[in-house]
MARZAKOL-955875 format. One line per field, with one value per residue: x, y, z of N, C-alpha, C, O in turn. Coordinates in steps of 0.2 Angstrom, whole numbers, plus 5000, padded with zeros to 4 digits. Layout:
MARZAKOL-955875
n.xx <- c(X,...);
n.yy <- c(Y,...);
n.zz <- c(Z,...);
ca.xx <- c(X,...);
ca.yy <- c(Y,...);
ca.zz <- c(Z,...);
c.xx <- c(X,...);
c.yy <- c(Y,...);
c.zz <- c(Z,...);
o.xx <- c(X,...);
o.yy <- c(Y,...);
o.zz <- c(Z,...);
END
This chain:
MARZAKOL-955875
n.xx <- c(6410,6416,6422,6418,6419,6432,6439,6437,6448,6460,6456,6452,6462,6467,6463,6467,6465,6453,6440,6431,6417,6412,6403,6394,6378,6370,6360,6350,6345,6330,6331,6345,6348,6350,6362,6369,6370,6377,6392,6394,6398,6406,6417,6419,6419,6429,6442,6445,6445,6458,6466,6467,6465,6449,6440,6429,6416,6397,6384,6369,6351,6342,6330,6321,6320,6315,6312,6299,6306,6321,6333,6338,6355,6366,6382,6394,6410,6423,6436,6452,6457,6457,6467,6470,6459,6460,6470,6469,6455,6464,6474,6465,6450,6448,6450,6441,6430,6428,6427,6416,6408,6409,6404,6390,6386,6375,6365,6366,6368,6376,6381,6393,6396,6405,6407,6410,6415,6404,6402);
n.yy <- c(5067,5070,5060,5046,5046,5044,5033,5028,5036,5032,5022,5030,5040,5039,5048,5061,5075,5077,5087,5089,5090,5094,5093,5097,5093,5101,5100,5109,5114,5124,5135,5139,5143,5155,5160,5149,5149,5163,5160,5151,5160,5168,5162,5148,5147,5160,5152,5141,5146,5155,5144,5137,5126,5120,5126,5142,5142,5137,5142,5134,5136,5122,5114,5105,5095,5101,5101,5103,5107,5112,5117,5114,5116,5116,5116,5118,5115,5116,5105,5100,5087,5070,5067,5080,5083,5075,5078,5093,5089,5082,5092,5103,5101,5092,5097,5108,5104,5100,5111,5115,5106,5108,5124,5121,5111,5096,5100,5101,5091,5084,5078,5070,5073,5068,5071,5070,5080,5078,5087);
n.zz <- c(5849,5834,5833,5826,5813,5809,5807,5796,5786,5781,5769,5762,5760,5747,5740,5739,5732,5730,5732,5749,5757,5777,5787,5800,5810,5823,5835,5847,5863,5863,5874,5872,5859,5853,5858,5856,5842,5843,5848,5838,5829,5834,5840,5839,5822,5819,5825,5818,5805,5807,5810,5795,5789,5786,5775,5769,5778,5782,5791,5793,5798,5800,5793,5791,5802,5814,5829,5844,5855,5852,5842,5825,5818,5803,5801,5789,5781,5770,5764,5758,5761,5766,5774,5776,5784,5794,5800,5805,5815,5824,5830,5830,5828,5840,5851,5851,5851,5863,5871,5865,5871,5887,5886,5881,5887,5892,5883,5870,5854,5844,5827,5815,5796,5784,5765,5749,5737,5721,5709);
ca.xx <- c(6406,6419,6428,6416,6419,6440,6441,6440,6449,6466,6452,6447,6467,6472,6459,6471,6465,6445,6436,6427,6413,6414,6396,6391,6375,6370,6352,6353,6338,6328,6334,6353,6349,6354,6368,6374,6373,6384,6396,6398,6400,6410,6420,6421,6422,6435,6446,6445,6449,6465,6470,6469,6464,6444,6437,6421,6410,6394,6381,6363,6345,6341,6322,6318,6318,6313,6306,6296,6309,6325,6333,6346,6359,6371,6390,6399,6416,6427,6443,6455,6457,6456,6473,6469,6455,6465,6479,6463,6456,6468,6477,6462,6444,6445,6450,6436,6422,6429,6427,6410,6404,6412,6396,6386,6387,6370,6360,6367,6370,6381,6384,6398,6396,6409,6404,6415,6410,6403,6400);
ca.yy <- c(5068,5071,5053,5041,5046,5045,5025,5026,5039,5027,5019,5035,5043,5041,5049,5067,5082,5076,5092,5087,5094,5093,5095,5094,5095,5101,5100,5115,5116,5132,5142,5141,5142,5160,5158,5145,5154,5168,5157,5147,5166,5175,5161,5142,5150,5163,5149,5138,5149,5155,5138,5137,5121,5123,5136,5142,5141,5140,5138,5136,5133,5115,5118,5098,5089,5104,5099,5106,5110,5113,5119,5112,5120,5112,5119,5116,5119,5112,5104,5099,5080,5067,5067,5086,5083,5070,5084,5097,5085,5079,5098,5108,5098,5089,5104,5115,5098,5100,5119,5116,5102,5114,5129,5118,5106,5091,5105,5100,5085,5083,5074,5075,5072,5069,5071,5071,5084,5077,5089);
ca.zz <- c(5844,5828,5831,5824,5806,5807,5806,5787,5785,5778,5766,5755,5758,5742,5735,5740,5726,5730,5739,5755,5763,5781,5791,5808,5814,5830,5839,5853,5864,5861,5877,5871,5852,5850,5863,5852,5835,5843,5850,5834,5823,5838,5843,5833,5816,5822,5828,5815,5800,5809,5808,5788,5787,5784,5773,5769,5783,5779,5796,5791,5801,5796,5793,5789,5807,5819,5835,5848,5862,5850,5833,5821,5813,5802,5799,5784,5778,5764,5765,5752,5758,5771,5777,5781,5792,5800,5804,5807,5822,5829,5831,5833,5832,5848,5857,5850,5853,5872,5872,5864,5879,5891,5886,5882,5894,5890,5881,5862,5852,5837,5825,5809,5790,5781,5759,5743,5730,5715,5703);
c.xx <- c(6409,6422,6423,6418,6428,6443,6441,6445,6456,6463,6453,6456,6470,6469,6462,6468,6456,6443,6432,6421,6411,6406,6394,6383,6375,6360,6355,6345,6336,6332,6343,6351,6352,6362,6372,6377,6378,6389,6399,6399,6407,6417,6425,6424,6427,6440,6448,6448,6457,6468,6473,6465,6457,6444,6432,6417,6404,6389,6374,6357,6343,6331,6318,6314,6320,6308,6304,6302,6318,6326,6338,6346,6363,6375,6393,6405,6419,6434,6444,6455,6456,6461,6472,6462,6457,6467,6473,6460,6459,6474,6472,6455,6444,6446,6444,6430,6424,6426,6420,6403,6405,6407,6391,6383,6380,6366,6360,6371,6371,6382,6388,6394,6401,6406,6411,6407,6410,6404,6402);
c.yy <- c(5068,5064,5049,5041,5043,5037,5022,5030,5035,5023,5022,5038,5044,5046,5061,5074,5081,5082,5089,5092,5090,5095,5093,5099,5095,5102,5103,5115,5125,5137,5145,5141,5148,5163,5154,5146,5161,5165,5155,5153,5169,5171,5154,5143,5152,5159,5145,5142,5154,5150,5137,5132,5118,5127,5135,5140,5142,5137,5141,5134,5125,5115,5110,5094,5095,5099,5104,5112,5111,5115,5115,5116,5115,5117,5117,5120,5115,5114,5100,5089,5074,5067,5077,5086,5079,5075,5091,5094,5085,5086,5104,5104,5095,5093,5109,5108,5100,5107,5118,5112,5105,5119,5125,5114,5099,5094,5103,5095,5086,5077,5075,5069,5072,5069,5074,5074,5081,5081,5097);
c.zz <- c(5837,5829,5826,5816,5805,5805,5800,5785,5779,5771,5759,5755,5752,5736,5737,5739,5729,5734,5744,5756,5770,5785,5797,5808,5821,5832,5848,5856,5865,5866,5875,5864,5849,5854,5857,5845,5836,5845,5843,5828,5829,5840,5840,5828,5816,5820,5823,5809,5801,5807,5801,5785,5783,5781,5769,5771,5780,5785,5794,5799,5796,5797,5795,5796,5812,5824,5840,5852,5858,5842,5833,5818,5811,5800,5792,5782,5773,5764,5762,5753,5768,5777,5781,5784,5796,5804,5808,5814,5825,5832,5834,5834,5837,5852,5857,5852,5861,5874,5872,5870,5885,5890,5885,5883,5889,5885,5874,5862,5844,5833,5816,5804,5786,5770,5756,5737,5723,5708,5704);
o.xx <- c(6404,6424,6427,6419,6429,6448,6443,6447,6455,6467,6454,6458,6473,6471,6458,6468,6453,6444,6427,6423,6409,6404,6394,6382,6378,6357,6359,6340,6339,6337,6345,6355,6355,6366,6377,6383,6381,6394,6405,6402,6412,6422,6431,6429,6432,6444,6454,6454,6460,6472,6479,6462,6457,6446,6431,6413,6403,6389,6373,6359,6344,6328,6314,6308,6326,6302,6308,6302,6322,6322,6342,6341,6364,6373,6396,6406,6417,6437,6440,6455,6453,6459,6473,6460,6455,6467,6475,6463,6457,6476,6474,6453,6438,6444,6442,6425,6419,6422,6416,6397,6401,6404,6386,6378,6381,6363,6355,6374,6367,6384,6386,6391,6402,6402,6415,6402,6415,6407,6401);
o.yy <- c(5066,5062,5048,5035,5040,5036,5017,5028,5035,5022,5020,5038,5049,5048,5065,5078,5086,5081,5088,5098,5085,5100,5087,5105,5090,5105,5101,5115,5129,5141,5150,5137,5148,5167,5156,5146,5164,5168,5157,5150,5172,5174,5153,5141,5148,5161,5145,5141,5155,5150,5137,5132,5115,5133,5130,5137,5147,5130,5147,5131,5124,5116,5110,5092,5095,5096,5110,5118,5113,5115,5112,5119,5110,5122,5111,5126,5109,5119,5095,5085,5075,5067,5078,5090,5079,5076,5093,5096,5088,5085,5108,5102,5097,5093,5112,5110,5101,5107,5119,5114,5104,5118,5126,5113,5097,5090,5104,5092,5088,5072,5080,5064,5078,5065,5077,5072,5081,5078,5101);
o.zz <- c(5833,5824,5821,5813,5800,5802,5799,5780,5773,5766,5754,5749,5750,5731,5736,5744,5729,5740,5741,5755,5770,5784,5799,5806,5824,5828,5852,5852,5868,5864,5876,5862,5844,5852,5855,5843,5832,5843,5841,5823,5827,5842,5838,5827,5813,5815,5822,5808,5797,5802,5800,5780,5778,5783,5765,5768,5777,5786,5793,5804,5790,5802,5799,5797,5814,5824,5840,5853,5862,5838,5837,5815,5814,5796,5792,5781,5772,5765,5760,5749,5773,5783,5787,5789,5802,5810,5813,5819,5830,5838,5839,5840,5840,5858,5861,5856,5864,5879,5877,5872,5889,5895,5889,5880,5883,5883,5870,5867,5840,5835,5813,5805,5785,5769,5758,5735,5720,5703,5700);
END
């Protein structure tokens, strides 16, 4: 679910000092939706802010494109560059996307946002 964006990353590299914002949404079907938001405060966050390399989490309800039988959240964090969400993946994201298809098996669908702060 995090790989598809990593294949430019060499592209934007030089761009070092830029702040990132980092976003995954997820689309959780209703019955695990509050299962999912304690998992992702008691257990993803946690894990991730140990690390260092993300900071300031911020996991909202995504209100726009609700459907019937599920919710969206999207997560956001900010990281200083490309090359550190390289080294953040590759060290910790793809173990924590495994953990997260591990609980929540077919039930959630992911996808990432990568964004440079303008302003």
């Amino acid at each position: 679910m995090y790989d598809f964006h990593f294949f430019f990353i060499s592209l934007f590299d030089k761009q070092q000092h830029i702040m990132l914002v980092y976003n995954t949404t997820y689309h959780v079907e209703n019955a695990d939706a509050r299962n999912f938001v304690i998992w992702i405060n008691e257990c993803f966050i946690p894990k991730i802010l140990e690390q260092g390399t993300l900071r300031n989490p911020r996991l909202s309800r995504v209100l726009s494109h609700r459907e019937q039988d599920s919710e969206c959240f999207a997560l956001q964090w900010e990281v200083e560059s490309m090359t550190d969400m390289h080294h953040w993946h590759t060290a910790q994201g793809k173990a924590l996307n495994d953990e997260l298809l591990k609980t929540f098996q077919q039930r959630i669908v992911a996808f990432t946002t990568l964004m440079e702060v303008i302003d």
